[in-house]
N, C-alpha and C positions, 0 to 999 in steps of 0.2 A: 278570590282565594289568595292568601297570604303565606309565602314563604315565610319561612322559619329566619330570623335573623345570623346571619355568620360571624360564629364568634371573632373577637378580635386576637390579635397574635399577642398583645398584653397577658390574656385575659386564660392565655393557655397556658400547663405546668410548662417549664424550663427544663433542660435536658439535666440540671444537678437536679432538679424535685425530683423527676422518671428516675432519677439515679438510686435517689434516695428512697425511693417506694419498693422499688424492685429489690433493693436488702433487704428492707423491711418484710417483703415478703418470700425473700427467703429463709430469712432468720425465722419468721414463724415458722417455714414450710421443714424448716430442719430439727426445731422444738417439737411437733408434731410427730415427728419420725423418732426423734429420739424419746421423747415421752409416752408414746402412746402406740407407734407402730412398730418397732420392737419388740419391746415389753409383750405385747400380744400377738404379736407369730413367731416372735425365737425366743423368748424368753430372756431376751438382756435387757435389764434395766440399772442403765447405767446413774440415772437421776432420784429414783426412789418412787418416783410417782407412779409407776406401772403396779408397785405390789401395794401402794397403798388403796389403789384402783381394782385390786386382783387382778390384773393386764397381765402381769409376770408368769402367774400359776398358770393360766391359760394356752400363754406361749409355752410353757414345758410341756403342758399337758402334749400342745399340738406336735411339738419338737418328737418326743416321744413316740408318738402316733406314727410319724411320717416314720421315723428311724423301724422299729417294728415293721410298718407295713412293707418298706424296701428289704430287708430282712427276710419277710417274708416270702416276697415277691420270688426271691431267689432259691427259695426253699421248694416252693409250690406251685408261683408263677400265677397267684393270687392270693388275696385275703378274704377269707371266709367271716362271718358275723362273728363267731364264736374268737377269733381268734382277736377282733375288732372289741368284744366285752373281757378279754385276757388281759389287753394293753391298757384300757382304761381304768379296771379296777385293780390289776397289778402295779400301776404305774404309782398309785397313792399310797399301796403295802411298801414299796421298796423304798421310797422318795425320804431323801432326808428330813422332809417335813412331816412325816405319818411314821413317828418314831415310835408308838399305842397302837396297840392291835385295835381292830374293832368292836365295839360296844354292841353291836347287834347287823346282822345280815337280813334281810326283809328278801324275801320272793314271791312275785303274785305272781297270775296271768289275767290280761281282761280281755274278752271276747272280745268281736266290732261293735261299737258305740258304749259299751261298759267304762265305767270310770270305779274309778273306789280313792280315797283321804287315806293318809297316811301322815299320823304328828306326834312330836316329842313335846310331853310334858316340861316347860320349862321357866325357870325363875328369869325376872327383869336382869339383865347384862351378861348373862350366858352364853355361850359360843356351841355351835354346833357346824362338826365338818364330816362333808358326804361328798362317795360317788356311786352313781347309777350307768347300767348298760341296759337299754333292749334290746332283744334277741325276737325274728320273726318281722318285727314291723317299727314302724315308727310311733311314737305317744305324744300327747298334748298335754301338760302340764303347767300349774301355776304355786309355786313358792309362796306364801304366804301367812299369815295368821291374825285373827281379831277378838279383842277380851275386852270387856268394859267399854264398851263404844271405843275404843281405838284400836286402828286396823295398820297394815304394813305388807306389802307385796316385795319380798324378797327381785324375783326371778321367774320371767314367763318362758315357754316356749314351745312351738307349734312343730309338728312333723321331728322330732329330734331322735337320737338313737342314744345318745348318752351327755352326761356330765359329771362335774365333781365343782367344789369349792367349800365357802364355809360361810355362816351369818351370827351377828351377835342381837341379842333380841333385847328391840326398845324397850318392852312393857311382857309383864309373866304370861303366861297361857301355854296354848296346845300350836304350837310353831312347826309348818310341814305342807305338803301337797296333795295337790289336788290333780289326780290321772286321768285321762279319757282318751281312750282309742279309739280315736277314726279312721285306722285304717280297716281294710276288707279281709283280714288276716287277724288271730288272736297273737296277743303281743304279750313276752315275761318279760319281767323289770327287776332285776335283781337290785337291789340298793343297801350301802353301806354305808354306817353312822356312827359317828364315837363325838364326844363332848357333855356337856353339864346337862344333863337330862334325868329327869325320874321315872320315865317310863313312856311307851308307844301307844297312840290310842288310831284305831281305824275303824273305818264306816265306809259301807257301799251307798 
């Protein structure tokens, strides 16, 4: 059995190398924070990169969220769903960036294991901005769209209760999501939409 050889003390970093690694990784660890962990839980982006990332919108979203629910807490000494879908789709009617009323309101509900498609007719380089709240349960959904052999998946996500944001679309087609409720409860989805669109096309 052969031990391991012990390195030589040549052959180890110097106490400037350790010096100089340890900035180094603090410098990242603070580029991190300021580019990316900000921007997405308080909404300051002080560099630019958070809203070119949507980081920014996210953080207000959440900023908002919390400010409401404390608000609330004090009202009622909880937050109910209803008031959890007020704050999320109110938040985008008020916000200096949703200066346009909305182009269309969509309401479903899907029983447990139901899905149904929900997409906006749309030209190549077009912009569309939305938010969504469930009410009841949580949904599964996936953002996306495919026309002429090419495809693009905006935005997944499993168990969720709401979002908002926005997408500018590669290539023309029917740009939109895809619902499915797994939970054991029927779940509504209110969703609001305004941008370059010709019209909504749905299927169960």
């Amino acid at each position: 059995m052969y031990n391991a050889p012990q390195p030589k003390l040549e052959d180890l970093p110097s106490n400037r190398q350790l010096g100089r690694m340890s900035v180094v990784a603090a410098i990242g660890a603070v580029a991190i924070g300021v580019m990316v962990y900000l921007p997405a839980e308080y909404g300051i982006d002080p560099t630019g990169v958070g809203s070119v990332l949507g980081l920014t919108e996210m953080g207000e979203i959440k900023q908002q969220l919390a400010k409401e629910a404390a608000e609330d807490e004090k009202l009622h000494g909880s937050q109910d769903s209803s008031s959890l879908i007020d704050g999320v789709l109110g938040l985008f009617v008020s916000s200096a960036h949703a200066q346009d009323a909305w182009k269309d309101v969509v309401t479903f509900t899907l029983e447990p294991g139901a899905y149904t498609e929900i997409k906006a007719t749309m030209e190549k380089g077009t912009t569309l901005t939305y938010a969504w709240a469930a009410e009841g349960g949580r949904i599964n959904f996936d953002l996306h769209a495919h026309a002429g052999g090419e495809n693009v998946t905006y935005e997944k996500g499993r168990g969720e209760t709401s979002g908002a944001g926005s997408f500018e679309t590669p290539f023309a087609g029917d740009h939109g999501w895809f619902w499915r409720n797994r939970d054991k409860s029927a779940v509504t989805v209110t969703l609001q939409m305004r941008g370059d669109y010709s019209g909504i096309v749905r299927s169960d």
